[in-house]
Steps between C-alpha positions, in 0.01 A plus 500: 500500500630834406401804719554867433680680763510918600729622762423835603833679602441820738768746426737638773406839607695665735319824680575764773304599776480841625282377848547249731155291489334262310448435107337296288622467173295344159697354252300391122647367238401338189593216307507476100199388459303803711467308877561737755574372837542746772695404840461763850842462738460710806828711633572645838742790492709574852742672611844533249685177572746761667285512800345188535865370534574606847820356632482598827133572720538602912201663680583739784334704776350841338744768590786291553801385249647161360817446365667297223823441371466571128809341243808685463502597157891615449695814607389859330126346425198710554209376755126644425215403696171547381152455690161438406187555774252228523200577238738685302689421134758813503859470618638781690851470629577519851910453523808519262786385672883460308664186769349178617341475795237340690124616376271631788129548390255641661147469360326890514157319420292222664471224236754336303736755353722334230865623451704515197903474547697590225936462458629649239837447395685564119204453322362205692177505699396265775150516612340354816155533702357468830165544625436580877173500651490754809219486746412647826516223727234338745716610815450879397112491507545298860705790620296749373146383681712470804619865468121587430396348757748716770387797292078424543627487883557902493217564244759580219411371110551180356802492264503379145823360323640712213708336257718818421594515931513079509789524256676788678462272827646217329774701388571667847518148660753395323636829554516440862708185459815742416373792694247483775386833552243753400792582283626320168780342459644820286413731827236624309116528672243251429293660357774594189390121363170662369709773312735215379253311372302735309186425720297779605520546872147508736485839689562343811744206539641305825702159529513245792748283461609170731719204488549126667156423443313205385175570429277771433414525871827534623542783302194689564541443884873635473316851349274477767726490765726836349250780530736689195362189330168503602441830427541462169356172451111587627528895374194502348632764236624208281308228329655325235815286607783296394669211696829375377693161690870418441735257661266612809507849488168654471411847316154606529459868276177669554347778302230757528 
């Protein structure tokens, strides 16, 4: 028995997206004698394979750093360091460095903030990524509603956390590890960090800071029991707050 055969052959077609999402693409094509035969294939689009190929991922307290030791790319090479914020497709570069050294990164957003490090050295580029998800931890809300709950005591507001004064806290804490004093370790005030960091500054400010502690309660009852402390901890001119923990040493930044 003899049988007449027709392949169909689809033709490779290669397209660009210009959005992540999903397609559907319809492909007809006819044969010589006039059948058409049509074939859907459905394509997700994510991120550039750039991204998605993360060689490094950490997660960190909001406010607080991580660091990594990044490959020495040769004398006289150029380091760039490029950020992007959670939710967001633009790069904006963050360091530019000309000698090797250890990479400390500290996420300025609560999410996962994905970091581009770039060596450059005669002509030759080496490219790597992290992504580091920053969050304010569990312990911070449990201090909080026990410094509320001092504060209710003398009538004084509740107090709310605000991300912008939870990642000055952070920062101070670890500040405190090298320095501890309402001073930084540069001799500077406090209060300069705002300034440093470009963040607009509350019209009032104050800091408590402790040490030794190991929980939330310690450190409350430690402000409780300095009345410079406790002052400032129930004034009920502030109400938004941030609480930064390091190696023990506790930074609690209040604004108003």
């Amino acid at each position: 028995m003899e049988t007449d055969t027709c392949a169909f052959h689809y033709p490779t077609v290669t397209l660009k997206a210009k959005e992540t999402g999903s397609y559907t693409i319809m492909t007809t094509i006819r044969d010589e004698g006039g059948t058409e035969k049509t074939k859907a294939t459905t394509v997700n689009v994510v991120e550039k394979a750039e991204d998605a190929a993360i060689l490094e991922k950490g997660s960190v307290d909001y406010g607080h750093s991580l660091e990594y030791t990044i490959p020495d790319a040769g004398s006289g090479a150029v380091y760039e360091v490029y950020s992007k914020m959670p939710g967001s497709t633009e790069w904006v570069q963050v360091q530019r460095y000309n000698a090797n050294r250890s990479l400390v990164l500290r996420p300025r957003y609560i999410g996962v903030t994905t970091y581009l490090i770039r060596s450059k050295l005669s002509g030759r580029v080496t490219t790597s990524y992290y992504a580091i998800n920053a969050a304010i931890p569990d312990l911070v809300y449990q201090e909080l509603a026990i410094i509320n709950q001092e504060r209710q005591k003398v009538g004084s507001g509740a107090l709310r956390i605000d991300t912008e004064l939870q990642y000055v806290a952070g920062i101070r804490a670890e500040e405190l590890v090298r320095n501890y004093d309402h001073l930084r370790p540069d001799g500077s005030d406090w209060h300069t960090i705002f300034e440093d960091l470009g963040i607009h500054a509350p019209v009032k400010v104050g800091e408590c800071i402790t040490w030794g502690h190991f929980d939330p309660s310690g450190a409350v009852l430690a402000w409780m029991n300095s009345p410079e402390h406790k002052k400032v901890m129930l004034d009920n001119k502030y109400d938004r707050v941030g609480l930064g923990l390091y190696k023990k040493f506790w930074s609690q930044n209040l604004g108003g």
